[in-house]
N, CA and C atoms as an extended XYZ file, in Angstrom:
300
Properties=species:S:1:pos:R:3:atomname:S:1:resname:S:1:resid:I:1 pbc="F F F"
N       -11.239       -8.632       21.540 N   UNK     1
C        -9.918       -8.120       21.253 CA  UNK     1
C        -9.390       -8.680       19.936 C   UNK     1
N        -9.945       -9.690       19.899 N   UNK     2
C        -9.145      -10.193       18.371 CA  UNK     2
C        -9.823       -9.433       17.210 C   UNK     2
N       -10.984       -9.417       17.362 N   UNK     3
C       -12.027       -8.702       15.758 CA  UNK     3
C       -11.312       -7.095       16.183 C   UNK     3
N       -10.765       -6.728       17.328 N   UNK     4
C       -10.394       -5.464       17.338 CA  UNK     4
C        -8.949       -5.568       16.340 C   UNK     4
N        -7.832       -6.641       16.624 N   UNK     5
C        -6.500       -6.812       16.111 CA  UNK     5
C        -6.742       -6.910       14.639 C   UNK     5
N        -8.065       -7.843       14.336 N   UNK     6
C        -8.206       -8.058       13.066 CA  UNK     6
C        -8.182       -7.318       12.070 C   UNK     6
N        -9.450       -6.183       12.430 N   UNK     7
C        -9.639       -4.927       12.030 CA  UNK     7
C        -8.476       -4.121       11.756 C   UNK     7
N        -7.855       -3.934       12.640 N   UNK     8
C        -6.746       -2.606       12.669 CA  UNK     8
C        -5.816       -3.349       11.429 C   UNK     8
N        -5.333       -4.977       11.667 N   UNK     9
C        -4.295       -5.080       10.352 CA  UNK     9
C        -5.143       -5.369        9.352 C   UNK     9
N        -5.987       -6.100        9.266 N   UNK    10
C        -7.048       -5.523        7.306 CA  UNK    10
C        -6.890       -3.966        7.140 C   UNK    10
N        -7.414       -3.555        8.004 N   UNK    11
C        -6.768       -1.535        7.788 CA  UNK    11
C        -5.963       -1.425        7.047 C   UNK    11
N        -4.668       -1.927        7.899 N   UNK    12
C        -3.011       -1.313        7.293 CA  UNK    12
C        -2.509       -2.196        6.244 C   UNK    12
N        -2.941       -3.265        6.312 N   UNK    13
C        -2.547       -4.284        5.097 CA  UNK    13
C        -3.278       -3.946        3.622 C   UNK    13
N        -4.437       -2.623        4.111 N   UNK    14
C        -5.096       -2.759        2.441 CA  UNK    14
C        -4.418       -1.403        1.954 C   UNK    14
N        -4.260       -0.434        3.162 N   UNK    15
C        -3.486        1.047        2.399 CA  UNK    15
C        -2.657        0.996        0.740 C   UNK    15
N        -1.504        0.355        1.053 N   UNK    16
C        -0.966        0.874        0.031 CA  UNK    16
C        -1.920       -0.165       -1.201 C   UNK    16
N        -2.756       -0.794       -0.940 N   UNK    17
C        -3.561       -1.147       -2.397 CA  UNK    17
C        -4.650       -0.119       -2.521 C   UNK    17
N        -5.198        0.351       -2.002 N   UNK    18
C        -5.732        1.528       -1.523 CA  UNK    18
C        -4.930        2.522       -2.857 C   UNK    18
N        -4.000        2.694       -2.398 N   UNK    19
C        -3.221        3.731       -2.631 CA  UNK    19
C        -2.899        3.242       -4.499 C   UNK    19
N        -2.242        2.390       -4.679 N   UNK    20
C        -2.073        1.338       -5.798 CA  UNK    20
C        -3.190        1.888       -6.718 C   UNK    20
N        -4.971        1.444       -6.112 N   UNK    21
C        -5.539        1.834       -6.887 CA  UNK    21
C        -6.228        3.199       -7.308 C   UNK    21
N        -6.051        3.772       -6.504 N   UNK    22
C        -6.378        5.404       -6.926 CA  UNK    22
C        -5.247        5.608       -8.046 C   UNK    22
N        -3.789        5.505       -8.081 N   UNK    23
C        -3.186        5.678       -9.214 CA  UNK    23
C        -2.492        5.160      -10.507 C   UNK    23
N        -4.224        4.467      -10.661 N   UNK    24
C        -3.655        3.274      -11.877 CA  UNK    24
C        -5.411        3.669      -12.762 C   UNK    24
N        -5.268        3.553      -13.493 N   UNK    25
C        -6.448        3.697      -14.947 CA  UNK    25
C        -7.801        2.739      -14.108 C   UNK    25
N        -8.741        3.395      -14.432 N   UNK    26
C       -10.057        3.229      -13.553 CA  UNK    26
C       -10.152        1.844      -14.166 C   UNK    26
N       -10.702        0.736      -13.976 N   UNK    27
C       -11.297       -0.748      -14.490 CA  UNK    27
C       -10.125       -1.206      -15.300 C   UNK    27
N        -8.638       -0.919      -15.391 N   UNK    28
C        -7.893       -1.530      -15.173 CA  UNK    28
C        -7.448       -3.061      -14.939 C   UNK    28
N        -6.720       -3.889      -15.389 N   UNK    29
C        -6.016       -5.052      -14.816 CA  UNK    29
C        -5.336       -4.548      -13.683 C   UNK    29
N        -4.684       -3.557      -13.323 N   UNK    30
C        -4.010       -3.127      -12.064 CA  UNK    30
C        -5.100       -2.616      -10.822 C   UNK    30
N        -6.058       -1.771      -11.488 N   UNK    31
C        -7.360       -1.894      -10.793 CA  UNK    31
C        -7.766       -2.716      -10.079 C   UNK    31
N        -8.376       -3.532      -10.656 N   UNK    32
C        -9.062       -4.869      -10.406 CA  UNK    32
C        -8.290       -5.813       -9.422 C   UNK    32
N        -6.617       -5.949      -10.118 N   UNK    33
C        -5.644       -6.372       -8.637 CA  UNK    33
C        -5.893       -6.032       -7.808 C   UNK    33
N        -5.729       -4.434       -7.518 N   UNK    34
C        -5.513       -3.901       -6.430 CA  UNK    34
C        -6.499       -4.056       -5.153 C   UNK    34
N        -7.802       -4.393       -5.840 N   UNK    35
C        -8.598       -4.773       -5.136 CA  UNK    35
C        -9.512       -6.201       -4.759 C   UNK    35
N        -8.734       -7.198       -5.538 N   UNK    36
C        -8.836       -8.742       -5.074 CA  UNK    36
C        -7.596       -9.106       -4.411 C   UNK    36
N        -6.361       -8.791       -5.005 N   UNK    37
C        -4.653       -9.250       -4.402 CA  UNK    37
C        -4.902       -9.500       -2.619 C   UNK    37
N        -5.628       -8.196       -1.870 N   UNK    38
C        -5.580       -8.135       -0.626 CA  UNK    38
C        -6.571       -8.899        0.070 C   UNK    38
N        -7.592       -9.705       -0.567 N   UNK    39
C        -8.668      -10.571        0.109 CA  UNK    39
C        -8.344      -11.911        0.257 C   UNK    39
N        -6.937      -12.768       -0.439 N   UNK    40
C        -6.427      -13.975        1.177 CA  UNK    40
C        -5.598      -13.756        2.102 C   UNK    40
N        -4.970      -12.708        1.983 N   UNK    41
C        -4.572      -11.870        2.989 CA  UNK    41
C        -5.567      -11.726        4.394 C   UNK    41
N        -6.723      -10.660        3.613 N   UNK    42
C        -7.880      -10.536        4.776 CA  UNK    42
C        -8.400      -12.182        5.236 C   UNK    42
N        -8.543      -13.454        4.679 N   UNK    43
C        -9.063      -14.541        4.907 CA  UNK    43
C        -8.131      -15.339        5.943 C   UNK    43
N        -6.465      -15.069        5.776 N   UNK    44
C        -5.425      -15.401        6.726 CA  UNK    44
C        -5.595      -15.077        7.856 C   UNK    44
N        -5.808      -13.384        7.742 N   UNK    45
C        -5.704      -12.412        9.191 CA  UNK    45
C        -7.342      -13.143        9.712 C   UNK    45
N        -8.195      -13.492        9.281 N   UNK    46
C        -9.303      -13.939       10.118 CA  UNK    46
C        -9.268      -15.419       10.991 C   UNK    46
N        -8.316      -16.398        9.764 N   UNK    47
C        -8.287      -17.376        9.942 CA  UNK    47
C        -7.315      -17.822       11.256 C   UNK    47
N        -5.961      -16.734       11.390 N   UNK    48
C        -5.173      -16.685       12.120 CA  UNK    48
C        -5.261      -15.780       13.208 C   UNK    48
N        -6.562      -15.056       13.428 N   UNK    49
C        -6.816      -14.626       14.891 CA  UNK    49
C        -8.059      -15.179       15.453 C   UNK    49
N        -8.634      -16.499       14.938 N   UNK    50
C        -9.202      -17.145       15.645 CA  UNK    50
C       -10.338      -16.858       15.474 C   UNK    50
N       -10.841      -16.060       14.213 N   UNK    51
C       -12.213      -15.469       14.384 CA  UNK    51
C       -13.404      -16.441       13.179 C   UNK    51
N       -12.412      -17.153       12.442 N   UNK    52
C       -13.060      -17.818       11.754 CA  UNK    52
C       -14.055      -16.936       10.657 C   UNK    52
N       -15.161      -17.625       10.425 N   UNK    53
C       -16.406      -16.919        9.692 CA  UNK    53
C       -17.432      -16.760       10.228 C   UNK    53
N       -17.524      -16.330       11.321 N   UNK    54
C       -18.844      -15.624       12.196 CA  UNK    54
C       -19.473      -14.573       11.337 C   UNK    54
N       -20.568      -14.693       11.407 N   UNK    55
C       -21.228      -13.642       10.607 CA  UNK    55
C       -20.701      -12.285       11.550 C   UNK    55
N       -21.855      -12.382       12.296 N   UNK    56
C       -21.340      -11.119       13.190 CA  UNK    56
C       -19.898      -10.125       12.858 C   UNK    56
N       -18.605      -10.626       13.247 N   UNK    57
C       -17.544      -10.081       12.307 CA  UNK    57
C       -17.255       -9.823       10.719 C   UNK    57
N       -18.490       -9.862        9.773 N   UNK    58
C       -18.347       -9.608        8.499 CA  UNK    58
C       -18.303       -7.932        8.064 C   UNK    58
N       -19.467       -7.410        8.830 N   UNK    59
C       -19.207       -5.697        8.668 CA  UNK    59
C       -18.188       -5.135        9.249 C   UNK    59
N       -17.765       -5.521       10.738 N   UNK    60
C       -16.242       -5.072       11.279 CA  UNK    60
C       -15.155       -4.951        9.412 C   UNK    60
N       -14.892       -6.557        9.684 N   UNK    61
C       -13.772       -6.647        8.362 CA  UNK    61
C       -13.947       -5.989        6.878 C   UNK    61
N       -15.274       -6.166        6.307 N   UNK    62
C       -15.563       -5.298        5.446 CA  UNK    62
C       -15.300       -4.123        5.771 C   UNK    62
N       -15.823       -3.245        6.701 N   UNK    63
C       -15.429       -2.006        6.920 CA  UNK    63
C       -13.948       -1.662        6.970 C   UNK    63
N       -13.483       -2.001        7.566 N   UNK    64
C       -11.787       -2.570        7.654 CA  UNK    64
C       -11.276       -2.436        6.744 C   UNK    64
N       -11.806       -3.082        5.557 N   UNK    65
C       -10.967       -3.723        4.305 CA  UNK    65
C       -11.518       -1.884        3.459 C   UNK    65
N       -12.901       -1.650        3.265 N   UNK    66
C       -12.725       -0.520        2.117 CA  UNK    66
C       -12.102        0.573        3.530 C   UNK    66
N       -12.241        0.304        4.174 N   UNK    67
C       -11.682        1.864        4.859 CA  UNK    67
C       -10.156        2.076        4.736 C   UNK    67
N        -9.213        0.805        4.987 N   UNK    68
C        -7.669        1.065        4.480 CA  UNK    68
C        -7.746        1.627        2.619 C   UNK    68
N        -8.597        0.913        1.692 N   UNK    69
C        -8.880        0.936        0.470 CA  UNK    69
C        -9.128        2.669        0.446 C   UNK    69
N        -9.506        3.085        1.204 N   UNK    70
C       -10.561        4.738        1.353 CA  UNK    70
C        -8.785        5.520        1.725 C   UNK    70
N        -8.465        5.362        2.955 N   UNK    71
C        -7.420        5.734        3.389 CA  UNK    71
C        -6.138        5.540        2.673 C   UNK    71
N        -5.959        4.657        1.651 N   UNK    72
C        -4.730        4.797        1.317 CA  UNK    72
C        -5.167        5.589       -0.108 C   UNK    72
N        -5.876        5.600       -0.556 N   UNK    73
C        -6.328        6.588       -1.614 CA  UNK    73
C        -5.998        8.335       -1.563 C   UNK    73
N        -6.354        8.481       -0.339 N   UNK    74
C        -5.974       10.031        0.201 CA  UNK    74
C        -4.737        9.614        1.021 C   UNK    74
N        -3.912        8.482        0.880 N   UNK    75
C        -2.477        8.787        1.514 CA  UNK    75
C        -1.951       10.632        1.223 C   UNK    75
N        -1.834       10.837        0.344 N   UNK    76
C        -1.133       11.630       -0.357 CA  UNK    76
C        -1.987       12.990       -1.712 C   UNK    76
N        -2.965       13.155       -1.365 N   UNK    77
C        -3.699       14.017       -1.939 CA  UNK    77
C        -2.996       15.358       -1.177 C   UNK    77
N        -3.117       15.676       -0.023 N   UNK    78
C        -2.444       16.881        0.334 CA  UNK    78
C        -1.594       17.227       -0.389 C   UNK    78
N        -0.631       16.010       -0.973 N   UNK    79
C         1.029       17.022       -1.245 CA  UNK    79
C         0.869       16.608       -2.997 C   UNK    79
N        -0.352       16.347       -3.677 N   UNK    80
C        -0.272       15.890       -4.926 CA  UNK    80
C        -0.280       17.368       -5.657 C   UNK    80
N        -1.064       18.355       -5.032 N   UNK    81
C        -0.931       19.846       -5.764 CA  UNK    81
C         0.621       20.375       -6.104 C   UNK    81
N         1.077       20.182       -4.707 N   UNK    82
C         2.858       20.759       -4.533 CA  UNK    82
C         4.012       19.884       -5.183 C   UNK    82
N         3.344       18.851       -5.619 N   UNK    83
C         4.919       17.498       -6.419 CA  UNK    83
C         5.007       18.175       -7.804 C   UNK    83
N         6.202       18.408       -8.115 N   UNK    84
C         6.893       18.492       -9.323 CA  UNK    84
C         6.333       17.671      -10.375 C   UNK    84
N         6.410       16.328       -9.952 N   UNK    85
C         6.387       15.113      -10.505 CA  UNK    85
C         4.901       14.466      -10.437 C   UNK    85
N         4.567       13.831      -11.642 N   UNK    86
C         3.194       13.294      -10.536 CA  UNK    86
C         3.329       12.047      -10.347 C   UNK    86
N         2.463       11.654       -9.274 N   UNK    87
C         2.398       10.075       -8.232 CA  UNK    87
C         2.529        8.796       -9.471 C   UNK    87
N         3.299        7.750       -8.942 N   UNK    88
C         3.236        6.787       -9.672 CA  UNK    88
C         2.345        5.735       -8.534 C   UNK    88
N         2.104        4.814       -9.571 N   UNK    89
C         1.333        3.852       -8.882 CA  UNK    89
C         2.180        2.688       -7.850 C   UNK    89
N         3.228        3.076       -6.964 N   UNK    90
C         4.315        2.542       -6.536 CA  UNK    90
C         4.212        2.977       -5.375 C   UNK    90
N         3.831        2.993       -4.116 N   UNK    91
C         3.716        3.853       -2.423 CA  UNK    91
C         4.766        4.636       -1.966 C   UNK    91
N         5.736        2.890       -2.192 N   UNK    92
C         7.088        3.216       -1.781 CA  UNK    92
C         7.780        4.206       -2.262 C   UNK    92
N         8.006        3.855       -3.580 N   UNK    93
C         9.061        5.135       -4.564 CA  UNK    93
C         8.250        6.154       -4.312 C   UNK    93
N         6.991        6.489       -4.319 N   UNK    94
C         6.586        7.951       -4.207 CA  UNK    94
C         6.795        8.434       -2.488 C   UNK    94
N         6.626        8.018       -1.525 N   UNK    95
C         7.250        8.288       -0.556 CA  UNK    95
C         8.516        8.704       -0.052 C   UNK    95
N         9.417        7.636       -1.091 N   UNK    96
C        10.965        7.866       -1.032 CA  UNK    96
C        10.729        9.535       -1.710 C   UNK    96
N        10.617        9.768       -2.801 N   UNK    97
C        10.760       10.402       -3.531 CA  UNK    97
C        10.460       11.972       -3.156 C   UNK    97
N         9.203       12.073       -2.190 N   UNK    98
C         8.199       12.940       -1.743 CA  UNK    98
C         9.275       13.389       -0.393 C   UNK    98
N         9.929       12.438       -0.220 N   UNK    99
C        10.688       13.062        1.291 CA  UNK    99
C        12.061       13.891        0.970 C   UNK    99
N        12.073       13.934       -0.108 N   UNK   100
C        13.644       13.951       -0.504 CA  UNK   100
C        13.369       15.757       -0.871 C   UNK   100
């Protein structure tokens, strides 16, 4: 149950970097954030559900980690044809913005 809890928040904790980096300049300094910023994060959530560094749990969390990275990328591809405006590299403001 815990590598299950683990999993699900590395998921949701990587989306909006996920998201971050699909709309920022490919190899980027914002790039490159977007995709180290969220790995002591992932080292907390392991450290603080008790799972330590078992091998065994390394593909769970990896998977975990690019699949929020995968998923927050296509947050918003559906409605990127229909926006007026195009996406900034911001989740929030484009969400706010997208609802309005």
């Amino acid at each position: 149950m815990n590598l299950l809890f683990a999993a699900v928040t590395v998921l949701i904790l990587n989306l909006p970097f996920g998201y971050w980096r699909a709309n920022v300049k490919k190899f980027s300094f914002q790039w490159i954030l977007a995709i180290h910023l969220p790995v002591p994060f992932v080292i907390a959530v392991r450290l603080m559900s008790g799972l330590g560094f078992q091998l065994i749990t390394y593909p769970v969390i990896v998977a975990a980690f690019f699949g929020g990275q995968l998923a927050g990328k296509y947050f918003f591809t559906y409605r990127k044809n229909k926006l007026i405006y195009p996406l900034t590299s911001c989740m929030l403001c484009d969400i706010i913005r997208t609802l309005n």
